[in-house]
VEXDREN-2710 file (C-alpha; in Angstrom, 1 decimal):
% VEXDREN-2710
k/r/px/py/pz
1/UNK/20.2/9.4/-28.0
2/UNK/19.0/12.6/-26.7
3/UNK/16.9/12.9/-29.8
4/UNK/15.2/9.7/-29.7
5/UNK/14.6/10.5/-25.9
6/UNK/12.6/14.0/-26.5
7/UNK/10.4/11.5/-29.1
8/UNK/6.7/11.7/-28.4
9/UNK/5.2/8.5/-26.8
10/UNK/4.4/6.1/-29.3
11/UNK/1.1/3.9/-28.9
12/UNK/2.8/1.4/-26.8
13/UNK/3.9/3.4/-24.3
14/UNK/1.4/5.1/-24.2
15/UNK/-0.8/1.7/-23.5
16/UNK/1.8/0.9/-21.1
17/UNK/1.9/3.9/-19.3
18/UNK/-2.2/4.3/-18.9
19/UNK/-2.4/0.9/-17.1
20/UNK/-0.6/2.4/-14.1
21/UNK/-3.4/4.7/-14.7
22/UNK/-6.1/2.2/-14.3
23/UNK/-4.5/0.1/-11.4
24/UNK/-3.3/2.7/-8.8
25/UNK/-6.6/3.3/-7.9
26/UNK/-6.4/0.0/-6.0
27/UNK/-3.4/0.6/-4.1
28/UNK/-5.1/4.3/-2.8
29/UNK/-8.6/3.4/-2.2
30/UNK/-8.1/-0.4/-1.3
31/UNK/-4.1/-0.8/0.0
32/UNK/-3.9/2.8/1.8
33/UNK/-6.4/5.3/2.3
34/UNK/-9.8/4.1/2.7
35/UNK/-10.4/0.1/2.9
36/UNK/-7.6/-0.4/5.8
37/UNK/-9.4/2.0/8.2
38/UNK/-12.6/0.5/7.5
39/UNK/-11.2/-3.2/7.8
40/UNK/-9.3/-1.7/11.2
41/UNK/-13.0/-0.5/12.5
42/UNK/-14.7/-3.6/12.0
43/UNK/-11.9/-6.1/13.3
44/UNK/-11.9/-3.8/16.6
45/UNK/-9.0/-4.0/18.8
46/UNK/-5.4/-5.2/17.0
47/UNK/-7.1/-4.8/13.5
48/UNK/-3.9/-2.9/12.6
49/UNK/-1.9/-5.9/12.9
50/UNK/-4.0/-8.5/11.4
51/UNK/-3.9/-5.8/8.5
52/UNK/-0.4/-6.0/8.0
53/UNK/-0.2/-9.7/8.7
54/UNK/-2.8/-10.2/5.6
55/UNK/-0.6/-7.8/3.5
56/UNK/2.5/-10.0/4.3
57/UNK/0.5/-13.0/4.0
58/UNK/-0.2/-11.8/0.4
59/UNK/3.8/-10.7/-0.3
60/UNK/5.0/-14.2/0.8
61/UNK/2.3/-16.2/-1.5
62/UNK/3.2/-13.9/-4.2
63/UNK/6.6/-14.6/-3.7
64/UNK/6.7/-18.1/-3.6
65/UNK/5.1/-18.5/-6.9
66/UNK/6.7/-15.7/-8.8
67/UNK/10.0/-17.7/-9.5
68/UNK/8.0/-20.0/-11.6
69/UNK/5.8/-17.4/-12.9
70/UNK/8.2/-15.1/-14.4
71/UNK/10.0/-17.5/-16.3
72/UNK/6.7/-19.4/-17.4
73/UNK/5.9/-15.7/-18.9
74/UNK/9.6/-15.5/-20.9
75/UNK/8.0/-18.5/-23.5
76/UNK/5.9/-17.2/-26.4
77/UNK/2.4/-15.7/-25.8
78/UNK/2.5/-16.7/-22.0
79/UNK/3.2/-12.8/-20.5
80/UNK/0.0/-11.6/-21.8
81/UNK/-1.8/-14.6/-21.0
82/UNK/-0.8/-14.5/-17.5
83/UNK/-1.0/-10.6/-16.8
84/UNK/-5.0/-10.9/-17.7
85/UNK/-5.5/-13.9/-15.5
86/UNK/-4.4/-12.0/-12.8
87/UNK/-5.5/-8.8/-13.5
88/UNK/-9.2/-10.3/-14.0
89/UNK/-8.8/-12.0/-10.4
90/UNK/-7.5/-8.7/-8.8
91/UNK/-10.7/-6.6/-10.7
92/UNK/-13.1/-9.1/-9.6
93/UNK/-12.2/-10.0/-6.2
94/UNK/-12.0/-6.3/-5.4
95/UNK/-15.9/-5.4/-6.6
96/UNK/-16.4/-8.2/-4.0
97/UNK/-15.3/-7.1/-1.0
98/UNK/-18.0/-4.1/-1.2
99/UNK/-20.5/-6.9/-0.2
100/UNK/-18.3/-8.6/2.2
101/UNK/-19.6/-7.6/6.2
102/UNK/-17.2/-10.2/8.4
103/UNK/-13.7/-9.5/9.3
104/UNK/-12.5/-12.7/8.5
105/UNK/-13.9/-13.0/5.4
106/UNK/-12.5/-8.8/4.3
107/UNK/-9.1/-10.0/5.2
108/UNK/-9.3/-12.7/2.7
109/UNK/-11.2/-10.8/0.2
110/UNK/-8.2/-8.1/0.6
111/UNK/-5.4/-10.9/0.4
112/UNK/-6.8/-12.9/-2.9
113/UNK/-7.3/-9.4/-4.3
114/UNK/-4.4/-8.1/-3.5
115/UNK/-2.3/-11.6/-4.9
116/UNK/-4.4/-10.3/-8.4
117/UNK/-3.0/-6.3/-8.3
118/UNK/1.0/-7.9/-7.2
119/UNK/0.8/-10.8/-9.6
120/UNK/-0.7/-8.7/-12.8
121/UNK/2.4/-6.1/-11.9
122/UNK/4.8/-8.2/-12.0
123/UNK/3.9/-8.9/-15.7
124/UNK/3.2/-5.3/-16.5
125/UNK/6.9/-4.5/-15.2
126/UNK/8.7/-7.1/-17.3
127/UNK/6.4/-5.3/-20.2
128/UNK/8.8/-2.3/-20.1
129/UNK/11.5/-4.1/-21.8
130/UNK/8.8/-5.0/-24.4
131/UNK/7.2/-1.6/-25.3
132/UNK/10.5/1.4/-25.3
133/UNK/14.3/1.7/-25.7
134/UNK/17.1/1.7/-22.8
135/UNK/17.6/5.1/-23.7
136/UNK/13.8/6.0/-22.9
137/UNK/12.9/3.8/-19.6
138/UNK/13.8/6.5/-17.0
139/UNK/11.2/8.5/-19.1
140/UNK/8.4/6.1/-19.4
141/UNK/8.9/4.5/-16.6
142/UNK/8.4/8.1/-15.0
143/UNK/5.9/8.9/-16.3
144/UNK/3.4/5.7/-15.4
145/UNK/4.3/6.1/-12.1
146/UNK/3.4/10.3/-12.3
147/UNK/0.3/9.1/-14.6
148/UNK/-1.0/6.4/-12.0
149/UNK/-0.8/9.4/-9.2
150/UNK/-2.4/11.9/-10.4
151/UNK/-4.7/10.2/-12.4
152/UNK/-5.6/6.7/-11.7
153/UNK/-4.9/7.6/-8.0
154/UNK/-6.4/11.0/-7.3
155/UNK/-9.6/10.5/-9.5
156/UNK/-11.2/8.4/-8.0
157/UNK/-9.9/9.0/-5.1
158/UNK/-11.6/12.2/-4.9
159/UNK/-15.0/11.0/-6.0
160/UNK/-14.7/8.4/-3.2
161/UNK/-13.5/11.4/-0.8
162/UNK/-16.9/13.3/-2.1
163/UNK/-19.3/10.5/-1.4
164/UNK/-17.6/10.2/2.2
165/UNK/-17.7/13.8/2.5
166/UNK/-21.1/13.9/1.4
167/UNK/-22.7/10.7/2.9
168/UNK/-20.8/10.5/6.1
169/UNK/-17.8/8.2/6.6
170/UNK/-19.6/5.4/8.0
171/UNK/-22.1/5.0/5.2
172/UNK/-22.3/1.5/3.6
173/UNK/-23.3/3.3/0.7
174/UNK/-20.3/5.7/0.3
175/UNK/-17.9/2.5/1.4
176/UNK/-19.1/0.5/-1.4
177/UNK/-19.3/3.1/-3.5
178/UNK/-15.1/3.6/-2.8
179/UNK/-14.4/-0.1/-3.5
180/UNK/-17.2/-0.5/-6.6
181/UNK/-15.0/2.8/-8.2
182/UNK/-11.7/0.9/-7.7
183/UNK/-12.9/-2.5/-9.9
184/UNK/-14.6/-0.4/-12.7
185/UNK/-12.1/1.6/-13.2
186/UNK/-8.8/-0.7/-13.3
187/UNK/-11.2/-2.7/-15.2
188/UNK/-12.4/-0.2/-17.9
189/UNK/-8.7/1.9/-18.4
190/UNK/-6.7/-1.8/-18.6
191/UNK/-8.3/-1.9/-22.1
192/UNK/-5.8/-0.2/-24.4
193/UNK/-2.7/-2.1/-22.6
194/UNK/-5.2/-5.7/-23.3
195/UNK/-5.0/-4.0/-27.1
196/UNK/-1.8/-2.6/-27.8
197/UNK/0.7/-4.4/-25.8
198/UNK/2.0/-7.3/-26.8
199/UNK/5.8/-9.6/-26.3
200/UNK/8.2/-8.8/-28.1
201/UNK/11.3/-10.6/-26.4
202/UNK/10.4/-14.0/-25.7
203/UNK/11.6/-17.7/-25.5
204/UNK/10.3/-20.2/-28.1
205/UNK/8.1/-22.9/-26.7
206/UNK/10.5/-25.7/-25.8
207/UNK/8.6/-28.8/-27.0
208/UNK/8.1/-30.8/-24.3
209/UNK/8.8/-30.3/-20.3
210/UNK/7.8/-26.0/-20.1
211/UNK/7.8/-26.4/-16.3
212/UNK/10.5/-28.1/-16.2
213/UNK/12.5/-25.3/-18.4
214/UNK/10.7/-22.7/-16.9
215/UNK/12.7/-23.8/-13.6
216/UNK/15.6/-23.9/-15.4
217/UNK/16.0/-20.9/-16.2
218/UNK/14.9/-19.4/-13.0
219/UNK/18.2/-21.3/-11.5
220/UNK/20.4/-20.1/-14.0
221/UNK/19.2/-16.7/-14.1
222/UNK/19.4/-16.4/-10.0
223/UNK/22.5/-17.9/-10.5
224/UNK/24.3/-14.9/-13.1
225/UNK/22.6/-12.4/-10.6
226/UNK/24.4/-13.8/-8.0
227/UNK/27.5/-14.0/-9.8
228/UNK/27.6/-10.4/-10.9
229/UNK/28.8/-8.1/-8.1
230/UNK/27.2/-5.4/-9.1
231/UNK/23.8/-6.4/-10.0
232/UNK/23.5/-8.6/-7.3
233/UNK/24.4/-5.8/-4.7
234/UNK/21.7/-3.8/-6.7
235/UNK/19.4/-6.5/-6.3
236/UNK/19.8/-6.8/-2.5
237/UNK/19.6/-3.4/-1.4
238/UNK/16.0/-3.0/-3.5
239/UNK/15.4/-5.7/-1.8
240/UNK/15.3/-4.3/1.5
241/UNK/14.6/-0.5/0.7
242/UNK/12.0/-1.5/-1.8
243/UNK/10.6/-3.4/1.2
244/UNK/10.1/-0.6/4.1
245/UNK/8.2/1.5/1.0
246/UNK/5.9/-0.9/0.5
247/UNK/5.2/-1.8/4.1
248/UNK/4.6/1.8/4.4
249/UNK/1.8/2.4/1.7
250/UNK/0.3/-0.3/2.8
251/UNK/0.4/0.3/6.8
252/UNK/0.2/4.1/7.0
253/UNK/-3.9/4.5/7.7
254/UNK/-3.9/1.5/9.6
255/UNK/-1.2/3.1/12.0
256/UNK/-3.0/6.2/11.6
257/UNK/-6.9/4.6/12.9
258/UNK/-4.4/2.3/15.6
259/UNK/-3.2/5.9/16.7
260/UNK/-6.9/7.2/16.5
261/UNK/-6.3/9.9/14.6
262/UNK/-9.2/11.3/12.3
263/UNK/-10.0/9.0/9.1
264/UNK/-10.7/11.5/6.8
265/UNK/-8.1/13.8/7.8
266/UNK/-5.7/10.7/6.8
267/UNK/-7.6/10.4/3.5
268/UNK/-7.0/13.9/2.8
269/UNK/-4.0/14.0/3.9
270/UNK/-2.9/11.2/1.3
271/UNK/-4.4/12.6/-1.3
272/UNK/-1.9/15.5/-0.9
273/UNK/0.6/12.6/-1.2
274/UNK/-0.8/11.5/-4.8
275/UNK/-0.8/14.9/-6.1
276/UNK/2.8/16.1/-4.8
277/UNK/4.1/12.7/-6.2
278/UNK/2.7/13.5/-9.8
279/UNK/5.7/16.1/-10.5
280/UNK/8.1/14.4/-8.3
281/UNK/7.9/11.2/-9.9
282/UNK/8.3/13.1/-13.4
283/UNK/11.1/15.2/-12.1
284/UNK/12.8/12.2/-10.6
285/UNK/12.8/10.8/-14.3
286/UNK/14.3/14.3/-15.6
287/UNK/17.2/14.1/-12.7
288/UNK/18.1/11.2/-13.6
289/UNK/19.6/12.4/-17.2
290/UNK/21.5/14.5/-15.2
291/UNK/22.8/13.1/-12.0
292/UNK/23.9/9.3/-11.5
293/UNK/20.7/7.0/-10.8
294/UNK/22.9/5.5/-7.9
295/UNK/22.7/8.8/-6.1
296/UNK/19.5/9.7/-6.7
297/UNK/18.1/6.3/-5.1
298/UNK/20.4/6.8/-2.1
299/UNK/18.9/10.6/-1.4
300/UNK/15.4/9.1/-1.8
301/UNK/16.4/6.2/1.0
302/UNK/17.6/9.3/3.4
303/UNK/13.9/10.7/3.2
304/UNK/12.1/7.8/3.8
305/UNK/15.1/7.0/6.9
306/UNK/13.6/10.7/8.0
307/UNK/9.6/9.4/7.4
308/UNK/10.2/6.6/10.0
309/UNK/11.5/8.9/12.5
310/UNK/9.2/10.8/11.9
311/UNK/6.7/8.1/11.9
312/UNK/7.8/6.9/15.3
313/UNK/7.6/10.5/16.9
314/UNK/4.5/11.0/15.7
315/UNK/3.3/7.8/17.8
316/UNK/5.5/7.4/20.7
317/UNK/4.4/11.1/21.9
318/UNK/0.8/10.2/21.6
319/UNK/0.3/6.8/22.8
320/UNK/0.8/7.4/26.8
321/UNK/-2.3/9.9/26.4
322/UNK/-4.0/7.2/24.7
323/UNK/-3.7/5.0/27.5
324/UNK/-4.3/7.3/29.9
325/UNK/-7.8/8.2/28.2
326/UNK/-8.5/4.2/27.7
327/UNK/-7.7/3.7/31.5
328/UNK/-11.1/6.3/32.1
329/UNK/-13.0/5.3/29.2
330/UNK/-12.8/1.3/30.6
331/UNK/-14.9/2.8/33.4
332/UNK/-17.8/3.5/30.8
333/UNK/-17.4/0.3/29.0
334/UNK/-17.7/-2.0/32.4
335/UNK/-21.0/0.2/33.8
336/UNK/-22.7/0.0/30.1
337/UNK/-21.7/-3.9/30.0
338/UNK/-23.6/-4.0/33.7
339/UNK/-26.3/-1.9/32.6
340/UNK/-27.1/-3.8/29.6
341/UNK/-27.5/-7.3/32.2
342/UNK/-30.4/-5.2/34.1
343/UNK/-32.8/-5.8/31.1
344/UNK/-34.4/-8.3/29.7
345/UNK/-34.2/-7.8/26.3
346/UNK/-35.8/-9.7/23.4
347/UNK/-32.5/-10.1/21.2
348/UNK/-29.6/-9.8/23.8
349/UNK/-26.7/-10.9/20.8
350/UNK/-28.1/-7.6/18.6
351/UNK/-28.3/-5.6/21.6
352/UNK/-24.7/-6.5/22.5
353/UNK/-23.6/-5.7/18.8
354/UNK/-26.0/-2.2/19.5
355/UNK/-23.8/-1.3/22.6
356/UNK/-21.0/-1.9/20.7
357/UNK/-21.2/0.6/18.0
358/UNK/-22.9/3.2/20.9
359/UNK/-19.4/3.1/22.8
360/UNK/-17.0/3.6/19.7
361/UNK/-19.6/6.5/18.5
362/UNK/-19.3/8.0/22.1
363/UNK/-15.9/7.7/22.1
364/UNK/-15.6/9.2/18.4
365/UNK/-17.8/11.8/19.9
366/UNK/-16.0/13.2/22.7
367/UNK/-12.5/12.9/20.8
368/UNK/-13.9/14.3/17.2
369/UNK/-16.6/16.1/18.0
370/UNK/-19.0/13.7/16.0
371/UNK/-22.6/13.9/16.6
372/UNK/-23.7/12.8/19.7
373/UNK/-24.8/9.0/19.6
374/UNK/-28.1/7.3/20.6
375/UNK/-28.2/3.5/21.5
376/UNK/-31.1/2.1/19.7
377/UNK/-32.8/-1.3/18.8
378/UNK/-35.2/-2.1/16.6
379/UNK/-36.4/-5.8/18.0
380/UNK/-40.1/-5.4/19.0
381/UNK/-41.0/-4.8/22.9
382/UNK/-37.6/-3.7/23.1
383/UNK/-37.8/0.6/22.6
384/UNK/-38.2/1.6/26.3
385/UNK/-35.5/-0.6/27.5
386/UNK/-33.6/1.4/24.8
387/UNK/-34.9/4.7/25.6
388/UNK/-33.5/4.2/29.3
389/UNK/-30.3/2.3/28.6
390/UNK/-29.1/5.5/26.4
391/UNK/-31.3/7.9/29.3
392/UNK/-28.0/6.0/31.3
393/UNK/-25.4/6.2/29.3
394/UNK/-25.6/9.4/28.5
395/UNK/-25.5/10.9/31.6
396/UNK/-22.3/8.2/32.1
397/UNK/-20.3/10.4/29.3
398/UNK/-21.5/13.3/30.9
399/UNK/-19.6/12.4/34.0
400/UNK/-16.6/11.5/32.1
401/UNK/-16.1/14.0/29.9
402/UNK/-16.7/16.4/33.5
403/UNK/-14.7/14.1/35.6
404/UNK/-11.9/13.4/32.8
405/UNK/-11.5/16.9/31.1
406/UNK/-8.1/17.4/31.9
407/UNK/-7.1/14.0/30.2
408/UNK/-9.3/14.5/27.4
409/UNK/-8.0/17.6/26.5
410/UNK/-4.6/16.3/26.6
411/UNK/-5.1/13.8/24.3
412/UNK/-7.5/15.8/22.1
413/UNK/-3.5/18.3/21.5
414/UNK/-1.7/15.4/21.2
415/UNK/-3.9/13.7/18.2
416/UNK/-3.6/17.2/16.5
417/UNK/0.2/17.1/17.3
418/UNK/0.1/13.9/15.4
419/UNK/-2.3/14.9/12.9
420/UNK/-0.2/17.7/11.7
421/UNK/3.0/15.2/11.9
422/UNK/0.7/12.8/9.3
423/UNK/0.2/15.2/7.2
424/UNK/4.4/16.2/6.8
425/UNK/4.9/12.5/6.6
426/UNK/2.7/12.6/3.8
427/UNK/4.2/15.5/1.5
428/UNK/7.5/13.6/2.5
429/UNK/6.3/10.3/0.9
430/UNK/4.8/11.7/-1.7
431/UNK/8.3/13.7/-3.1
432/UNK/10.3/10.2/-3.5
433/UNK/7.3/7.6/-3.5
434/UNK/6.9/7.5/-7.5
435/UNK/10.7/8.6/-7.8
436/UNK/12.8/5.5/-5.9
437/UNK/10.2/3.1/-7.1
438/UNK/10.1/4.4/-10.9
439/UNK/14.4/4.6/-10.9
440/UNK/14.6/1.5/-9.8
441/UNK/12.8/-0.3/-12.3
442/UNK/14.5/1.4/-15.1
443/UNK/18.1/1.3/-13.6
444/UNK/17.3/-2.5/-13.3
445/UNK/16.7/-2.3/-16.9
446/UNK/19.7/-0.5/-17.5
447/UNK/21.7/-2.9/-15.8
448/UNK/20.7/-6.8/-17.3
449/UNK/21.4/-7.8/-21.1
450/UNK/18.3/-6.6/-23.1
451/UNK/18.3/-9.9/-25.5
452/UNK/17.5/-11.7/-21.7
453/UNK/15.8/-8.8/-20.1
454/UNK/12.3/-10.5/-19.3
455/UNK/13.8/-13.4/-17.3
456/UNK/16.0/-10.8/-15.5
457/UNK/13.0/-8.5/-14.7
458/UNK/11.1/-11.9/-13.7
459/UNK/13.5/-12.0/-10.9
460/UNK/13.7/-8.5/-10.1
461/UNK/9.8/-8.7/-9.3
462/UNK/10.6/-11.7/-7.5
463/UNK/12.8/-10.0/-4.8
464/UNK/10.7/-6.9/-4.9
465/UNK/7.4/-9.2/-3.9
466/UNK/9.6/-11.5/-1.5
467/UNK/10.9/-8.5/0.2
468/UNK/7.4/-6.7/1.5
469/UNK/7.3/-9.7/3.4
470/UNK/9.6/-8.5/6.3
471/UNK/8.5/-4.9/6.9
472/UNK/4.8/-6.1/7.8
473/UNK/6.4/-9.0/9.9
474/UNK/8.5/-6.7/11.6
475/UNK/5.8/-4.1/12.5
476/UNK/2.9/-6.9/13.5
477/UNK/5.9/-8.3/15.4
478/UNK/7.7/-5.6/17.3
479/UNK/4.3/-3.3/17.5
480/UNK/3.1/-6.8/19.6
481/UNK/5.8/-7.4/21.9
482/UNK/5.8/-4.1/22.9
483/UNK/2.5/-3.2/22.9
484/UNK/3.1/0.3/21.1
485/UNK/2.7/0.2/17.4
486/UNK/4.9/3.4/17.0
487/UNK/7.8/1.2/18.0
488/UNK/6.7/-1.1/14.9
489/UNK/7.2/2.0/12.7
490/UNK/10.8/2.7/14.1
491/UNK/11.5/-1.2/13.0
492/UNK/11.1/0.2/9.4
493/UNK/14.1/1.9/9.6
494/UNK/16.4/-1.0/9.9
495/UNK/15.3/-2.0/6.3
496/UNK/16.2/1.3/4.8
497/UNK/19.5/1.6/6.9
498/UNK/20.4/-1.7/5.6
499/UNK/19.0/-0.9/1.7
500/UNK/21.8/2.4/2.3
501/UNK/24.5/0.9/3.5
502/UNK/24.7/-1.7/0.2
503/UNK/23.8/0.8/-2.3
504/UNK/26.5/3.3/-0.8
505/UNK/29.3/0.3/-0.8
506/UNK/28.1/-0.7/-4.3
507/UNK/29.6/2.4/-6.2
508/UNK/32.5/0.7/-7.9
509/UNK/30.9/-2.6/-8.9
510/UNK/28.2/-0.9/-10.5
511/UNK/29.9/1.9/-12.0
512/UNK/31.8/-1.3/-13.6
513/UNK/28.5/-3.0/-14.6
514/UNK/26.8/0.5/-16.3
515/UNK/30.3/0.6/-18.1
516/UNK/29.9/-3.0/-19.4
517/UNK/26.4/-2.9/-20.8
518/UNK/26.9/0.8/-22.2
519/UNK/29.6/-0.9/-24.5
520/UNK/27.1/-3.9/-25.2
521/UNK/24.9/-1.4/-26.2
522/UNK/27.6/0.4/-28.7
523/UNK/28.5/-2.1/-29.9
524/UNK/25.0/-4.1/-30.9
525/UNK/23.9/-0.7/-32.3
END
């Protein structure tokens, strides 16, 4: 066994392993690190939680049709038929949303995008059964997860970071430029899985009523997991731990921008996540040869318990300086608002939308230290009323930021505060990110009869898609009822706590079930 494990990768693997590589560019550059804080700028005020309403929106659809899905894929040919459908949707609608200006219309771009990246993994999961051994998932598994980090991920990442870096954050250039990157290459590195992977354990075609099988064998295969003690205790705490880590890849920069800290110190500050997770993730695999998977998944549930307190801190100490500052900065938004009635101005709707981006520049200004802004409008016979309006509300921010320089400074310490708390929760996420999420799927494997193993990873995916339902529900929820979105973040912990508690109770039962399919394996060799 140990042999066969040190074996080099074959072509399969391989092909399996570099699609992570093409793909995880999408959940960096479009789920995490640069498209939410862009969508959060645009949508204004509470873009954070339509954010994470859209990403639950996009869980729940996915979740609803996976049941019928996944066992669709377990007949002949269908797997790979399905996995480029949605791969092609997720590709396509993604190079989209570079041209897409309205709120309303990113959030849906991001949802049907995002329904292509979920619905293409949940076939390219089930795929591991199809492409190595039992004795050689913990590896490969490992490694697509430590593969899709440091390359699919950081790449790309880093040549979106550059054009930022080099053309300013807010260019529309460098923004499209990040989102173009993310199609072409999922697109272009998906090629040798479209070639060399293929199903191996299938279902024959039954001859008439597929659906209506299909169904069937959803039902009877929810029904063994249920039946089984141990895999169905499995099954429910991934369910809920599985649940808070995607709610926080997918919320972390939108809680950052709601917070106000710096964009590209975020960016940066996940990129340190993708590269720490490249050795982790690989290590994880390693450790789990060694010390029992069970274990290993409930230390990587204690650090993420820690990330949410973390997480929480990191808000709850800065958000009563926030609203102190926002209780000044209202003064400047009501005289600019009157200031802007005293003209008579050719295009009043542009000249709104003008004052608009003045006042977040201003405010970016005196918190960042960005360049100083200019209110401008380019309608004809419009220039001098220009010329005084930003005359006015210049010497408006001089006032504040004279009048207010005890609160600004304040607040200016606690962002850093938080900053540097961002950054730790980012080294934190990166050590068990690729780890819990890599174990999982190949103790899963470990744990369902390999002759039945796609319509048992069909449901896995299921409950891992269902469950990054709550933790987005939960934030948008709690963060809205209270008005303080670090409280949403503190919610998250509930789902881990609860992901513990099973795993920790479930020793016997799957100590039992690991027994059972160890023997299976003995014997069928």
């Amino acid at each position: 066994m140990q042999g066969q494990d040190n074996k080099r990768f074959t072509l399969k693997e391989k092909s399996w392993i570099l699609y992570d590589w093409a793909n995880s560019v999408y959940a960096t550059n479009i789920m995490a690190a640069i498209y939410p804080p862009i969508f959060v700028s645009v949508a204004g005020q509470n873009g954070d939680h339509w954010w994470s309403l859209g990403t639950a929106l996009t869980t729940l659809v996915i979740a609803l049709i996976s049941p019928f899905l996944g066992a669709l894929a377990d007949f002949k040919g269908m797997k790979k038929r399905l996995f480029i459908a949605f791969m092609l949707l997720g590709v396509l609608t993604t190079g989209a949303l570079a041209f897409m200006t309205d709120w309303r219309m990113m959030l849906v771009g991001y949802v049907v995008s995002h329904i292509g990246f979920s619905g293409a993994n949940l076939f390219y999961d089930s795929f591991l059964t199809d492409v190595t051994t039992n004795q050689r998932m913990d590896k490969v598994s490992s490694w697509g997860y430590a593969m899709g980090y440091i390359g699919g991920s950081t790449i790309p990442f880093l040549l979106s970071i550059g054009m930022l870096l080099w053309l300013g954050y807010g260019s529309p250039i460098a923004q499209k430029f990040a989102i173009l990157i993310t199609s072409g290459w999922w697109l272009l590195f998906s090629i040798p899985f479209l070639k060399n992977v293929h199903q191996t354990h299938y279902i024959e075609h039954p001859e008439k009523g597929r659906a209506r099988q299909a169904i069937t064998n959803v039902l009877r295969t929810g029904k063994e997991i249920v039946s089984n003690r141990g895999l169905f205790l499995f099954v429910l705490a991934y369910f809920f731990y599985i649940d808070g880590v995607g709610t926080i890849i997918s919320i972390s920069t939108a809680y950052g921008t709601a917070l106000g800290l710096g964009a590209m110190g975020m960016i940066l500050a996940l990129l340190v996540t993708q590269i720490v997770a490249m050795p982790c993730s690989i290590l994880f695999g390693k450790m789990a040869q060694k010390v029992p998977t069970r274990k290993l998944l409930l230390f990587a549930i204690s650090v993420y318990m820690v990330i949410c307190c973390v997480g929480f801190v990191m808000g709850y100490t800065l958000e009563p300086h926030q609203d102190a500052f926002d209780a000044v900065y209202a003064g400047v938004r009501d005289d600019a608002a009157l200031l802007l009635e005293t003209e008579t101005l050719a295009e009043p709707e542009a000249a709104r939308g003008a004052l608009d981006d003045y006042l977040k520049a201003a405010q970016a200004h005196i918190l960042h230290g960005e360049d100083a802004p200019m209110f401008a409008l380019n309608e004809a016979g419009d220039a001098d009323a220009a010329q005084r309006l930003d005359t006015q509300l210049a010497q408006r921010l001089s006032v504040l930021q004279a009048d207010s320089a005890a609160t600004i400074d304040t607040l200016k310490s606690a962002t850093r505060r938080s900053t540097i708390m961002f950054w730790a929760m980012a080294i934190l996420v990166g050590t068990v990110q690729g780890g819990i999420q890599a174990v999982s799927r190949s103790y899963f494997g470990k744990l369902v009869p390999k002759r039945r193993s796609n319509e048992f990873f069909g449901f896995f995916d299921i409950f891992g898609k269902f469950a990054t339902v709550i933790g987005p529900l939960l934030y948008a929820l709690i963060g809205g009822l209270t008005g303080r979105s670090s409280w949403g973040t503190l919610a998250l912990l509930l789902l881990f706590l609860t992901g513990f508690i099973i795993l920790y109770r479930g020793k016997e039962p799957l100590a039992q079930l690991e027994r059972e399919r160890m023997a299976e394996e003995a014997a069928n060799a």
